[in-house]
C-alpha positions in Angstrom: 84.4 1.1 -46.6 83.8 -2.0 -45.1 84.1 0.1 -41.4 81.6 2.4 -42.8 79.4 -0.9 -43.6 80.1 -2.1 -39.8 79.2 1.9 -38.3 75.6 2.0 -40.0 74.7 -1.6 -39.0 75.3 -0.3 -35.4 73.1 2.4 -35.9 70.4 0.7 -37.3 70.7 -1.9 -34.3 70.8 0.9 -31.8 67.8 2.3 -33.2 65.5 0.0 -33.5 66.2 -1.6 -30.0 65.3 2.2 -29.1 62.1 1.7 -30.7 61.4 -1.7 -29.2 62.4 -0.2 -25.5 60.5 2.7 -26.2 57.1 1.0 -27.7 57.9 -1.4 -24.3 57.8 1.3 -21.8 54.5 3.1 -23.8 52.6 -0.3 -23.5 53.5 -0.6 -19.8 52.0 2.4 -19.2 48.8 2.2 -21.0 45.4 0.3 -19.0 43.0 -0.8 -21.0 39.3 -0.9 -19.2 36.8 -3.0 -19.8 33.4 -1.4 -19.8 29.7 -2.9 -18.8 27.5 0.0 -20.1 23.6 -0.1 -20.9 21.8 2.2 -23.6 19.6 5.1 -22.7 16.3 3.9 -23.7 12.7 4.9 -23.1 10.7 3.2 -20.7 7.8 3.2 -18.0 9.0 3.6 -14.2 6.1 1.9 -12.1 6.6 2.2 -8.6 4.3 -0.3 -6.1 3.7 -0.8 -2.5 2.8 -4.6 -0.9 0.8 -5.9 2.4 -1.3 -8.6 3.2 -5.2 -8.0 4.2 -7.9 -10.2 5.1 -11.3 -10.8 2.9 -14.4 -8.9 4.5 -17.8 -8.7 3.1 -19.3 -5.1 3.2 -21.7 -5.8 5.7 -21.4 -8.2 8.8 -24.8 -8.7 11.0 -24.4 -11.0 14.4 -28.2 -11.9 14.9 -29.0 -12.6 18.8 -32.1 -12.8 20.9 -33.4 -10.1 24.0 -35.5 -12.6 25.1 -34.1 -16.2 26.8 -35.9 -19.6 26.0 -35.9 -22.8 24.1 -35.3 -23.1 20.4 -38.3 -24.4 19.2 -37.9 -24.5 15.8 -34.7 -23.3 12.6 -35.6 -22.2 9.1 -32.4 -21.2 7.4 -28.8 -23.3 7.5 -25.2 -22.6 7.0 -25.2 -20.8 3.3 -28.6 -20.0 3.1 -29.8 -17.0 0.6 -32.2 -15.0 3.3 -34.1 -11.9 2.6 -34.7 -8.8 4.8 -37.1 -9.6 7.5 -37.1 -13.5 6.6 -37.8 -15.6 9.2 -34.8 -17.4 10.5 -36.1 -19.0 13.7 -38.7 -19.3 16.9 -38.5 -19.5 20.5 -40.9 -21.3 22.7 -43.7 -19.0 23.2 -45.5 -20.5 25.7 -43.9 -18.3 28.5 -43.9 -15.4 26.6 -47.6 -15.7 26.3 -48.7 -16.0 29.6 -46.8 -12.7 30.8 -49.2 -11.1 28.0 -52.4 -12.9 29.3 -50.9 -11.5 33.0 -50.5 -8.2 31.7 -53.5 -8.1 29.7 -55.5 -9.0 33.0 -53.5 -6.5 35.3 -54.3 -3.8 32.3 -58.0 -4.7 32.8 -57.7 -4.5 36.6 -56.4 -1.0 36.5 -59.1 0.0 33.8 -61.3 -1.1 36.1 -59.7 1.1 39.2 -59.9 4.0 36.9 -63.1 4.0 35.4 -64.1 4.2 39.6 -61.8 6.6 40.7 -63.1 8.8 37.8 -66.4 8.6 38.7 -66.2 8.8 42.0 -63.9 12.3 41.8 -66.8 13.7 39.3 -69.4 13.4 41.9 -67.3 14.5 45.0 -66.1 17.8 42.7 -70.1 18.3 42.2 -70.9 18.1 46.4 -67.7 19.9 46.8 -69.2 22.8 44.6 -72.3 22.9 46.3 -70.3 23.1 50.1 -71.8 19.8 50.9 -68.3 17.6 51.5 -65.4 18.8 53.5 -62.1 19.6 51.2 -60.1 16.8 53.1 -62.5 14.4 51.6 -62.7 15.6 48.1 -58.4 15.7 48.1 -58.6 12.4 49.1 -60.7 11.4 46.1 -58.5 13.5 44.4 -55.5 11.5 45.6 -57.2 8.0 44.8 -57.9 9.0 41.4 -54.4 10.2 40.2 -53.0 6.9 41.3 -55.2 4.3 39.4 -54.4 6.9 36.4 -51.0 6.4 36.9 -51.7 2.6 37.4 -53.0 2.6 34.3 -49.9 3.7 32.6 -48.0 1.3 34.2 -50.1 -1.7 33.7 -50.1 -0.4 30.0 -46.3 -0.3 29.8 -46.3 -3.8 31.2 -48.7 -5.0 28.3 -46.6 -3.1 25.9 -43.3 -5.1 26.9 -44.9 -8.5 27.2 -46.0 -8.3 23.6 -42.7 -6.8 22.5 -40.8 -10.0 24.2 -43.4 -12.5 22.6 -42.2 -10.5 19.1 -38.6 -11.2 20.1 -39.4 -14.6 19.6 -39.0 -14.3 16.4 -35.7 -13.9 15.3 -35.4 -12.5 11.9 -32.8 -10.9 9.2 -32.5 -7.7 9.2 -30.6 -7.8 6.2 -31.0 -9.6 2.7 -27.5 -11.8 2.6 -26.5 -15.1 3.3 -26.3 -17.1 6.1 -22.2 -17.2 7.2 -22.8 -18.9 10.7 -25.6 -21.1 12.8 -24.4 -20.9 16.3 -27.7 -22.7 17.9 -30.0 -25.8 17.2 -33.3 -26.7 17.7 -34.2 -27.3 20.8 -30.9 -25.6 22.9 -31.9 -22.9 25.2 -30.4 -19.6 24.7 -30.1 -17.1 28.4 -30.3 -13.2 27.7 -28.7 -12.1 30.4 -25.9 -9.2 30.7 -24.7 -10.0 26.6 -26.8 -11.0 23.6 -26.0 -14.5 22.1 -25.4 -14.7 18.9 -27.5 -17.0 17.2 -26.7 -16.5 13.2 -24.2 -14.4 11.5 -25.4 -12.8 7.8 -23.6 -10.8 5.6 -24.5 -9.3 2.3 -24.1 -9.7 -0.8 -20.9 -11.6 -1.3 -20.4 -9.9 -5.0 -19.0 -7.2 -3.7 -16.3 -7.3 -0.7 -13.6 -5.2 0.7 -9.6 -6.6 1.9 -8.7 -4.7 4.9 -5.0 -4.9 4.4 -2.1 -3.4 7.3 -0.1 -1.3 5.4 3.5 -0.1 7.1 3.7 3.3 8.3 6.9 4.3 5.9 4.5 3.4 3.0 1.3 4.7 3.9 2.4 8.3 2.9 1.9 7.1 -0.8 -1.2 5.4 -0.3 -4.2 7.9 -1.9 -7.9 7.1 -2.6 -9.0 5.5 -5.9 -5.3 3.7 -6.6 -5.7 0.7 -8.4 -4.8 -2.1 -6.5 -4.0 -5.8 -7.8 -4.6 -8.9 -4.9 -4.4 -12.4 -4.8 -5.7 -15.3 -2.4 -4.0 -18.8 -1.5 -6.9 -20.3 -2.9 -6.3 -19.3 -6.5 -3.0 -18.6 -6.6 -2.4 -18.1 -11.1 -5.8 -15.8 -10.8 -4.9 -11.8 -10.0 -8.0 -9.9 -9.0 -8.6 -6.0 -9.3 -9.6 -3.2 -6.9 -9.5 0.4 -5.8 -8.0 1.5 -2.8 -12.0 2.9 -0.7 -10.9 4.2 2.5 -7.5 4.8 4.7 -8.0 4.5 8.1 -6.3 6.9 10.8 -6.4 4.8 13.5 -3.1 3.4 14.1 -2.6 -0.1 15.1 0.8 -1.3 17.4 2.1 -4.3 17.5 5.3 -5.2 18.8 6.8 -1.6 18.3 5.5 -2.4 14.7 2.5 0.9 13.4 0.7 -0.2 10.6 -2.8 1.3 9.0 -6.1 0.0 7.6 -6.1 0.6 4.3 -9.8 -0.4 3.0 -9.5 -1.9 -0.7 -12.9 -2.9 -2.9 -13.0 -6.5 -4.1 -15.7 -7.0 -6.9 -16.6 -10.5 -6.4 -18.9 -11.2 -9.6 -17.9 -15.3 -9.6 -18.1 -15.4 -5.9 -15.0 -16.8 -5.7 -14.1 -15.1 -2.7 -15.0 -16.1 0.8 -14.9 -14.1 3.7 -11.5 -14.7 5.9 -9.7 -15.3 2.8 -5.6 -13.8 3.4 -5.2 -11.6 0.6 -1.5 -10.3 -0.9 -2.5 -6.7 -2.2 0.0 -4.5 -4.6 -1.1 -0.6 -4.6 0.4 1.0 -7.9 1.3 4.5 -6.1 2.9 5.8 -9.4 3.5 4.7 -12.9 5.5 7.0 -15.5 5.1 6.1 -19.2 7.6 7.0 -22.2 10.2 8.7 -20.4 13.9 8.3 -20.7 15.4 5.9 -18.6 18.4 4.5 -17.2 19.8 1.5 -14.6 19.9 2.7 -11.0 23.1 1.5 -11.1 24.6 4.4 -13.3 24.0 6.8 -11.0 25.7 5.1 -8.2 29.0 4.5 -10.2 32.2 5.8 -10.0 35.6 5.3 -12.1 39.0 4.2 -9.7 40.9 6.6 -8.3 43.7 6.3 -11.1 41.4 7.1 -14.1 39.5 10.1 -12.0 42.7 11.7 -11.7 44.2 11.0 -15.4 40.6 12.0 -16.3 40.8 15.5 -13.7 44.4 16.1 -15.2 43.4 15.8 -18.4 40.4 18.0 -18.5 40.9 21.2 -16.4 38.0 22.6 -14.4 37.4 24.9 -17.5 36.9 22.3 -20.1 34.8 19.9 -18.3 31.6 20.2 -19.6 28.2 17.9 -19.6 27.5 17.7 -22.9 23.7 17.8 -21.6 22.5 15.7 -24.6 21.3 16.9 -28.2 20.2 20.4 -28.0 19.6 20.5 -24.1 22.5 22.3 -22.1 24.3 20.9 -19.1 26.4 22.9 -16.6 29.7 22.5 -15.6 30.9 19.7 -13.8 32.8 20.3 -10.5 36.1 19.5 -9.3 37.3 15.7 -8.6 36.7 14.8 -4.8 39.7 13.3 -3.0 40.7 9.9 -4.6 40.0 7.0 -2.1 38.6 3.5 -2.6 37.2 2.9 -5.8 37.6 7.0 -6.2 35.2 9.5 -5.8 33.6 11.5 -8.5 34.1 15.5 -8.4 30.4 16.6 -6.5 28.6 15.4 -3.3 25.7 14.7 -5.8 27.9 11.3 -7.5 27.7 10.0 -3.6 26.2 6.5 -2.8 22.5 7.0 -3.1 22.9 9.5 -5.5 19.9 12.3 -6.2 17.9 10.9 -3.3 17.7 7.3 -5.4 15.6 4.5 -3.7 12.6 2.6 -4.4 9.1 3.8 -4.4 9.4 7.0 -6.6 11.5 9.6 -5.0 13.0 12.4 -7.2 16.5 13.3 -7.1 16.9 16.8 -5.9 20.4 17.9 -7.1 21.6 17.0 -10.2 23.5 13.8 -10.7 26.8 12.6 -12.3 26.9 9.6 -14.7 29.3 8.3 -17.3 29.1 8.0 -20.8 30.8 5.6 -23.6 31.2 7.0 -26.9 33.0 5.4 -29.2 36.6 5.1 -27.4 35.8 8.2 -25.1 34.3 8.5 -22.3 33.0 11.7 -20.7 31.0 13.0 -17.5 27.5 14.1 -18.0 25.3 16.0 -15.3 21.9 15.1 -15.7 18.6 15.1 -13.6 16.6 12.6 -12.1 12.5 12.3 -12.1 10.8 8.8 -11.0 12.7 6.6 -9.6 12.4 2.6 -8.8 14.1 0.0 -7.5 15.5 -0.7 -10.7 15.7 2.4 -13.3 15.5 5.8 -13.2 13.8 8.9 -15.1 16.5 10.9 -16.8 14.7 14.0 -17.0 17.2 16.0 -19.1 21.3 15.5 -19.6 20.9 12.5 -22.0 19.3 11.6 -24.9 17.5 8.0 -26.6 20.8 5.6 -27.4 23.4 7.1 -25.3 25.6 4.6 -23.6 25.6 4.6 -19.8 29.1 3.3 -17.5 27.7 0.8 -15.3 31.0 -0.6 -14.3 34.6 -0.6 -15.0 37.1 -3.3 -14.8 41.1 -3.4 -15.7 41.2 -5.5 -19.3 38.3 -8.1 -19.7 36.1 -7.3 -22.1 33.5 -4.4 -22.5 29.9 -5.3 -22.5 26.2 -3.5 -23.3 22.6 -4.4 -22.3 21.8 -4.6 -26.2 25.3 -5.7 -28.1 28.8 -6.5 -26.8 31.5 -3.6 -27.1 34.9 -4.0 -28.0 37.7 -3.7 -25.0 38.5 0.0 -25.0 41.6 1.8 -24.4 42.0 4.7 -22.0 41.4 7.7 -23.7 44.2 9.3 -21.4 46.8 7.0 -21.6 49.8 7.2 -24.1 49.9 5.6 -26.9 52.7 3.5 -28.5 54.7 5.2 -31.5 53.7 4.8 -35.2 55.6 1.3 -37.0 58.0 4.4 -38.3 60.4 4.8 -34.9 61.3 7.5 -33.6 64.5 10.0 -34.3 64.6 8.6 -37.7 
């Protein structure tokens, strides 16, 4: 009896350090992963180009003179509110008259010359009807009276320009504006010679200006007409203004290997708070997406280790591993695991770094794209496809739906965490699990 005692204690001892060599082995093999997911939520993708422009008003006159002379007297000031065809200053006229009192008396003379000639060619043409003069005189008179007739003219042009250069004189606005510049003061003497000084610079109405902004050539393909378009100046830095991308200029402009464009931009300047020459910092929205699905960029570029790929490829045979594509939108089948290297490789080209075409300023993906989902204590591989895309988030177009948890990265134990509540650390899904309290073989 008392052997019989001593057998089944040996059993029992056997088989429970069975049970604690087999549980041992099970909990060596499992991995538990730590997961940072984010929830698929809805969102707007905004996608925005930057360049830096200088403050122009609409309309820049440089004022000179065609006439040289002496300053005699300034109206208008740096700043000063001018109309069209105000007066802004005067030359010394004293030169410029007397080449009109000269011209006026050479006009005279040659009036003088012609009123002769003419008569003196009417009563030669009479005699020469009559056969009283020979024809060499009368061509002669003929001659005489076709130059002081072209005299005439001249001396009439000369007239002509003499008063036009006493007008020059007066230098006036051709435009109503203000006064930007005063490059002269009484009394200097200004030469017209082979270039016209500039004496004033006017520009109009300062309430509305434009910023003529270089924007780079790998962004100017998104640049259209009518964008809205945010800017601020150094002087008021907390103070964004608005405007509308005008023009787009086609003339490129070089510099050091560097092609930018002119991109025009309106700049309502009710306040006049804007001066010309101002450096304005311009953002262009080129696209913004409202209430679409989205998710982090950096979903799309990740992929599990090489040890849970190929648990997960064992696992799930090329048969059984389907997207679930969301509620009630299908997804197709997923395809086969790449070769395991570095940080693994997920099954298609499409799960590649830069998945789907994804960068900043609003490229779609072209091929659909591989991400990883959480659910619960599973995790599964969902093809989806991507719309507008930003430096940050992406349009999910179809493959997920609104609350779905998204894989953004996977570490070996830790803890799990979400971009709304922390998650408990799971357990491989693929890994064994250790026996029930019961034992086993009993």
């Amino acid at each position: 009896m008392k052997s019989r005692r001593n057998f089944t204690k040996t059993v029992i001892v056997a088989i429970i350090a069975l049970d604690v060599i087999l549980a041992g082995s099970c909990k060596k093999g499992s991995k538990e992963y730590a997961y940072e997911t984010a929830q698929v939520k809805k969102g707007t993708i905004i996608n925005t180009i930057t360049a830096t422009g200088t403050l122009e008003a609409d309309t820049t006159v440089l004022i000179g003179t065609q006439v040289s002379g002496v300053i005699n007297k300034i109206f208008v000031d740096f700043n000063s509110v001018v109309k069209k065809h105000q007066l802004l200053a005067v030359l010394d006229t004293t030169p410029l008259q007397t080449q009109v009192r000269q011209s006026q008396a050479a006009l005279d003379q040659s009036k003088g010359e012609m009123e002769f000639q003419s008569a003196t060619f009417e009563r030669y043409q009479a005699l020469l009807d009559k056969k009283l003069i020979a024809q060499a005189d009368y061509d002669q008179v003929k001659y005489n009276y076709s130059t002081a007739r072209a005299n005439l003219k001249t001396a009439q042009a000369g007239y002509d320009k003499a008063v036009v250069n006493l007008n020059y004189a007066y230098i006036t606005s051709p435009i109503l504006g203000v006064v930007l510049n005063r490059a002269v003061d009484q009394g200097q003497t200004v030469a017209s010679s082979f270039s016209t000084p500039n004496l004033f610079t006017v520009a109009n109405d300062l309430t509305q200006m434009h910023v003529e902004a270089n924007v780079d050539e790998a962004d100017i393909g998104q640049v259209k007409q009518g964008q809205p378009v945010d800017f601020t100046v150094d002087a008021f830095p907390t103070e964004i203004f608005k405007g509308d991308v005008r023009q787009i200029r086609l003339q490129p402009i070089v510099t050091s290997n560097v092609v930018t464009y002119t991109v025009i931009v309106n700049a309502p300047n009710p306040e006049k708070k804007l001066m010309p020459g101002m450096t304005a910092n311009i953002t262009v929205l080129v696209q913004k997406v409202d209430s679409v699905l989205i998710i982090p960029g950096k979903a799309l570029r990740f992929t599990p280790d090489a040890a849970f790929l190929a648990e997960y490829m064992k696992n799930n045979p090329m048969g059984q591993r389907q997207g679930t594509g969301g509620a009630g939108r299908p997804a197709g089948t997923e395809g086969t695991a790449g070769t395991a290297g570095t940080g693994g490789t997920a099954g298609t080209a499409a799960n590649q770094p830069n998945p789907g075409g994804f960068q900043a300023g609003g490229q779609t993906g072209k091929k659909p794209v591989i991400v990883w989902v959480k659910e619960g204590d599973k995790v599964r591989r969902v093809r989806v496809a991507t719309g507008a895309i930003d430096g940050s988030n992406a349009e999910i177009k179809f493959g997920l739906k609104e609350g779905d948890e998204v894989i953004l990265s996977m570490t070996l134990g830790g803890k799990s965490s979400t971009t709304t509540a922390a998650a408990p650390t799971t357990t491989s899904p693929f890994m064994p699990t250790r026996p029930p309290a019961g034992g086993r073989g009993r």
